[in-house]
N, C-alpha and C positions, 0 to 999 in steps of 0.2 A: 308399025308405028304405035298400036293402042299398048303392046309388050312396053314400050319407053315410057308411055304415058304413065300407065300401071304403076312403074315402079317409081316414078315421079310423083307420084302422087301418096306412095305408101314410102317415100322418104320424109315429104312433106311433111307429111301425119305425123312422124316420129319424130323430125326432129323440131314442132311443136311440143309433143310432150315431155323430149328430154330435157328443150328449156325453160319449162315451166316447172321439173323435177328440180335441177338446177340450179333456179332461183327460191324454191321452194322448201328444199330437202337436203340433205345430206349425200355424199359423191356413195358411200358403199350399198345406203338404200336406192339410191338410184341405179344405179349397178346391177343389183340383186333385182330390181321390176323390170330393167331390160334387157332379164338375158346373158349379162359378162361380168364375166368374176374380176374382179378385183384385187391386184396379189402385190400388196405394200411388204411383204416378207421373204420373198426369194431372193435370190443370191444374183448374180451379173443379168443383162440381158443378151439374149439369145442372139448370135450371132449370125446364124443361118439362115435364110432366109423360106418363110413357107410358100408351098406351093396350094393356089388354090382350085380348087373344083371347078369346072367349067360353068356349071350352074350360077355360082358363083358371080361371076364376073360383071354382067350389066348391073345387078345388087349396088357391088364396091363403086363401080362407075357413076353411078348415078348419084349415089351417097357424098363420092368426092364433089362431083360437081355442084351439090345442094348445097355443103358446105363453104363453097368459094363464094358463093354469092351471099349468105348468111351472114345477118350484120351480127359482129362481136365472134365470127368463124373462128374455131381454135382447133388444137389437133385433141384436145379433151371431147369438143362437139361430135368432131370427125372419127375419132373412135370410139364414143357412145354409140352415134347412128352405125357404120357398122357393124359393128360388134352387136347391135341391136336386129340389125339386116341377117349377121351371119349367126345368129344364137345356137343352132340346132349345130355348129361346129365350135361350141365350147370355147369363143373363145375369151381370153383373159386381158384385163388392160395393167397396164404396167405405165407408171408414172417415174420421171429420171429427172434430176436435178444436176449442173454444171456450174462453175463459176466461170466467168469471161472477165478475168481481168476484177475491175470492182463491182461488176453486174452478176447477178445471176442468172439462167434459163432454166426454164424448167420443159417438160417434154413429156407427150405420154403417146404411147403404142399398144396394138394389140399382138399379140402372140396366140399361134394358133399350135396347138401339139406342140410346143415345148419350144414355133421357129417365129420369128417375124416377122410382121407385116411392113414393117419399117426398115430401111438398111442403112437408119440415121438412129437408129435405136442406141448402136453401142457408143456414141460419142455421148451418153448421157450415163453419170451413175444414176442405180435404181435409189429410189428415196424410198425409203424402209419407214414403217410405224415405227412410233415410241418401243422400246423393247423387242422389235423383231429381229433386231441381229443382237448376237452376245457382247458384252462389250470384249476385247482383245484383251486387256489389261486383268 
């Protein structure tokens, strides 16, 4: 039980200071203080899904369920914190926009080695910086 606590407690912690980053700062410096890189310029996202590390696992657990109950919970929250939990595996957030009709969503995920942590990823294209794709024309 104190292992659940632990990690209860060092979600907590972070994901106080990711919303006070947040509210505070900028999405790529916040990014860059916690650990995951931030990739508005690659191409589709990753289809395949990653497999993670055992070690791993109560981390993502505990991270999701901090975020359910976390007022203003988003999947941006949800992969700061882990992506914050999982740093020392590199991983990357990737942000996707969709049109529904006259609505927009938007979407963000973490990619680990090049797979996803999401396998709602690819129903989103990736939203790209200003100038990060060529224009085609």
């Amino acid at each position: 039980m104190l292992v659940g606590s632990v990690e209860v407690l060092r979600a907590l912690t972070a994901m106080v200071v990711i919303e006070v980053r947040l509210r505070t700062g900028d999405l790529p410096t916040t990014c860059g203080r916690l650990g995951v890189r931030l990739d508005l310029a690659s191409g589709e996202p990753a289809g395949e899904p990653a497999v993670l590390p055992r070690w791993s696992r109560p981390a993502v657990r505990v991270s999701h369920a901090v975020v359910a109950v976390w007022p203003g919970g988003s999947c941006l929250r949800r992969c700061l914190l882990v992506g914050h939990r999982l740093r020392t595996l590199d991983p990357v957030l990737r942000i996707g926009v969709r049109r529904d009709g006259a609505r927009f969503a938007a979407h963000s995920w973490l990619e680990i080695d090049g797979k996803s942590l999401d396998p709602t990823a690819t129903d989103f294209p990736v939203l790209a910086a200003p100038g990060a794709h060529p224009d085609p024309s």
